[in-house]
N, C-alpha and C positions, 0 to 999 in steps of 0.2 A: 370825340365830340358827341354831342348828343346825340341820338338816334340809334348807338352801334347795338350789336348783337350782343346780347348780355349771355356771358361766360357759361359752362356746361360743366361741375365739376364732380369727381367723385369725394362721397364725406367720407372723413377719416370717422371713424371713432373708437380705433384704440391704439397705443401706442404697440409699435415694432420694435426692437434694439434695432435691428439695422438700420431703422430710421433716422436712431440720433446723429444728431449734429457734432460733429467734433470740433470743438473749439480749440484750432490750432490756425497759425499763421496760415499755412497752405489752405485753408477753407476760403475759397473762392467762388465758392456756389452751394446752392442749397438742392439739399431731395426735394423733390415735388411733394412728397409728402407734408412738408413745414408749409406747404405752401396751399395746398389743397385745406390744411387746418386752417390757418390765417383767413383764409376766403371764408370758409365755413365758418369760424366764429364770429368776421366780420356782419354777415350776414344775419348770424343769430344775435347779437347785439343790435344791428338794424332793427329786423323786427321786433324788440325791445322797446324803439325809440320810438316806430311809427306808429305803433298801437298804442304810444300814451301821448302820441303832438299834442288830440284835442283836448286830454284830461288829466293834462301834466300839473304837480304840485311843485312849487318854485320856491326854495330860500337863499337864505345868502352865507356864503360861507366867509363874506369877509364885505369892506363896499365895494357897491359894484362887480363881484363876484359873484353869480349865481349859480346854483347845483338845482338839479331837477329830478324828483322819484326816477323818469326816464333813466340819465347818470345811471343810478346805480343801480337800477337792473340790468342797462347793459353789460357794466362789466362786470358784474357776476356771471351774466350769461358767457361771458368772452373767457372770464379767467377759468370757469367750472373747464369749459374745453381745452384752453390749452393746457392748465396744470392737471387737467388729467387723462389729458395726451401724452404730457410732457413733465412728469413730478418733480425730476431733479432740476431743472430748469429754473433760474430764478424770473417774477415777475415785479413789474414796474406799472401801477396805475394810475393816474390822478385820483381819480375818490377811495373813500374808505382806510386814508393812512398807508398808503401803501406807495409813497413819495420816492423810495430813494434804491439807489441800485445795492447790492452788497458792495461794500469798499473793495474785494477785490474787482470784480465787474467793473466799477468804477474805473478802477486804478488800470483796467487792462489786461490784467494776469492773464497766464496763457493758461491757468490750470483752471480759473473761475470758470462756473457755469452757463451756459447763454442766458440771456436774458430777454423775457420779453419785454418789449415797450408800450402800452396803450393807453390812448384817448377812448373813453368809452361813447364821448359826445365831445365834438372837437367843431365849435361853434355854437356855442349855447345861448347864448342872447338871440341867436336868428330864431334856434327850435324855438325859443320860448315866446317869440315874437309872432310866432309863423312864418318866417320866411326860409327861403330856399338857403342854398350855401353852411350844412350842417354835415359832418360824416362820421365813422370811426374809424379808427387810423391804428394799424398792429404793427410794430416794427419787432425785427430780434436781433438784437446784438451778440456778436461772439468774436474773442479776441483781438477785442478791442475797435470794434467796427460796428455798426448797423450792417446787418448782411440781408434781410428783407425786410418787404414794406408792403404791404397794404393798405389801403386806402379807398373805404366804399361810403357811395354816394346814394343813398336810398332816392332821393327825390328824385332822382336821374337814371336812376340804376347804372351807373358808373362803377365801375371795378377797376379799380390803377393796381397793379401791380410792378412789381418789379425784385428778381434776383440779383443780388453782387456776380457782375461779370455775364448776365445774360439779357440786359436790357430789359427797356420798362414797354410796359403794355397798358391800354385800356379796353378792359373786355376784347381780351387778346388778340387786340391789332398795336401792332409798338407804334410806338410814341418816339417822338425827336423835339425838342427845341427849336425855337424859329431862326432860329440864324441869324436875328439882327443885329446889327452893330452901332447902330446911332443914334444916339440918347436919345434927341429929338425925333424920331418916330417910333421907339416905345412906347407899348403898352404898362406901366408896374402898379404892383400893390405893396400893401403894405402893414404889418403890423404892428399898433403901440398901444399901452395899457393905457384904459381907465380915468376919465378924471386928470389930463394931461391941463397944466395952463399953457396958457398964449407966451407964456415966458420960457417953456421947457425944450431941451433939445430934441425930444421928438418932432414936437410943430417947425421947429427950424431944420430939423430935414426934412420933411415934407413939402415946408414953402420952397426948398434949396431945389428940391429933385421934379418940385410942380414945374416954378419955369421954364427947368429943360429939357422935359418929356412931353410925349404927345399928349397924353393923360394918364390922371394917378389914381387906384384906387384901394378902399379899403373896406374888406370884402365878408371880413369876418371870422373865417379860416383859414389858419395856418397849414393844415392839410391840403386844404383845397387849393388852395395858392400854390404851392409846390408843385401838384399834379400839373396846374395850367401852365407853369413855368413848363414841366417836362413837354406838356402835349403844343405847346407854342401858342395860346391859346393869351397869355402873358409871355412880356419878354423879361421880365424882371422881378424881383420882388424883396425887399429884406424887413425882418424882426430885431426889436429891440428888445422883448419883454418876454416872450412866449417858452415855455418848460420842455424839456426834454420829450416830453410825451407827447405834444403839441409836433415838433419837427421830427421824431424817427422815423417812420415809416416815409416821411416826401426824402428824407435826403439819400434814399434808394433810389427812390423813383427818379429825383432829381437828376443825380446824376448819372444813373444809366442812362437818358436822355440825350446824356455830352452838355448835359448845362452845367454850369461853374460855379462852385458853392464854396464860399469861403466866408471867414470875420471880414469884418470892415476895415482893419488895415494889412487886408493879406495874408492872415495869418492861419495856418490851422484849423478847418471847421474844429469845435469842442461840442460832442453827441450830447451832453452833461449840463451845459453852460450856451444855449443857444444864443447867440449876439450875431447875425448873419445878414450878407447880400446872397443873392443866388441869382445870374444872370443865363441867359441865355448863348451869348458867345466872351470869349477873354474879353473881345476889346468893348463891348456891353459892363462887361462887371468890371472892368477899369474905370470908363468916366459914372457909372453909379457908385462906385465907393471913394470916387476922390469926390463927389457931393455931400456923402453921406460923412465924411472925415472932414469934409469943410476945407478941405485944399485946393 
């Protein structure tokens, strides 16, 4: 919640062999080291953002899609550290072309490399707006998994993390899910791209899931969103549109929380292919996904 004690950490700045990450099945947790870097580049991307909010330059990388000078000094800032923390490491960014994982990464291989995930600006229309609800968000996949997640909130000085298998924290007090169970006193948000009509199935899950919640929102980030699912702060939340880089670091956090992150007909979260509910208890992410399936 707002107000906590903002985290104390030590910087990495060079890489150790014993430090690397072994991408193998048994990796069910991360060195502090990967984690210490994450935080430390989060940050140094932060400061990136926050020294250009008021004299940001904005174009469009497509409609309705905006990239801001900010963008892409963050993740230069964020990639300079981890890939030269981490060189054999593969990386995954939203800006600069740097979209797609290697095909084994993709595919899972137990031999491929980890991989990082980032959002260097994961709410962009808010920065660009001024408004609150903007972060950057560092995930790292290895064999076949997101295995950590970060997720820092400059305006808030928020730090979500969270390890595979060692639970999520906010500016290291952990974090839980709310435990509700009943549509009708849910909080949820939600994410849909752009330039939606009154005729698309977006808007018709949204009118579906307005009825039957207490209230719905739509908040701007998919990072952020995920964190408030973990912190219970939101009981609910699902994506119809958002990239890979947009969800890796929350579906750590997510579910070390004990929240419930699945597709919309039960299937498989895909790290690659984000289509998701993420609820706070089973019987929470049951009646939101038979709204969102229209059954």
């Amino acid at each position: 919640m707002v107000g906590r004690a903002s985290p104390v950490g030590k910087r990495l700045t060079a890489s150790d062999p014993s430090d690397r990450l072994q991408p193998t099945p048994k990796t069910n947790s991360m060195d502090s080291a990967h984690l210490r870097l994450a935080v430390d580049a989060a940050r140094a991307g932060a400061a990136e953002l926050m020294s250009r909010r008021d004299h940001r330059v904005v174009s469009e990388k497509g409609p309705k899609d905006l990239v801001t000078d900010a963008d892409l000094a963050s993740q230069k800032a964020i990639r300079d550290m981890l890939v030269g923390a981490y060189p054999d490491y593969a990386f995954v960014g939203e800006e600069e072309g740097e979209n797609d994982p290697p095909a084994s990464v993709r595919a899972g291989d137990p031999d491929a490399p980890p991989c990082w995930v980032v959002d260097p600006l994961d709410g962009t229309v808010n920065f660009v707006h001024r408004l609150q609800s903007f972060a950057v968000s560092i995930g790292l996949y290895a064999a076949g998994k997101m295995r950590l997640g970060v997720i820092y909130d400059p305006t808030r000085d928020e730090m979500f993390t969270a390890i595979d298998g060692q639970g999520a924290h906010c500016n290291d007090q952990k974090m839980s899910a709310s435990g509700c169970t009943a549509i009708e006193e849910s909080l949820v948000a939600c994410s849909f791209r752009a330039g939606v009509t009154a005729d698309s199935p977006e808007v018709t899950r949204f009118v579906k899931v307005l009825e039957k919640c207490r209230s719905l929102r739509r908040l701007g980030s998919c990072a952020l969103n995920m964190c408030y699912v973990a912190d219970g702060r939101l009981d609910g939340y699902w994506a119809t549109n958002v990239a890979a880089w947009d969800s890796a670091a929350g579906t750590v956090i997510a579910r070390e929380s004990g929240a419930i992150l699945e597709g919309y007909g039960g299937e498989e979260f895909d790290d690659w292919n984000p289509k998701f509910c993420v609820s706070a208890t089973p019987e929470l992410q049951s009646l939101l996904t038979k709204q969102l399936r229209g059954t």
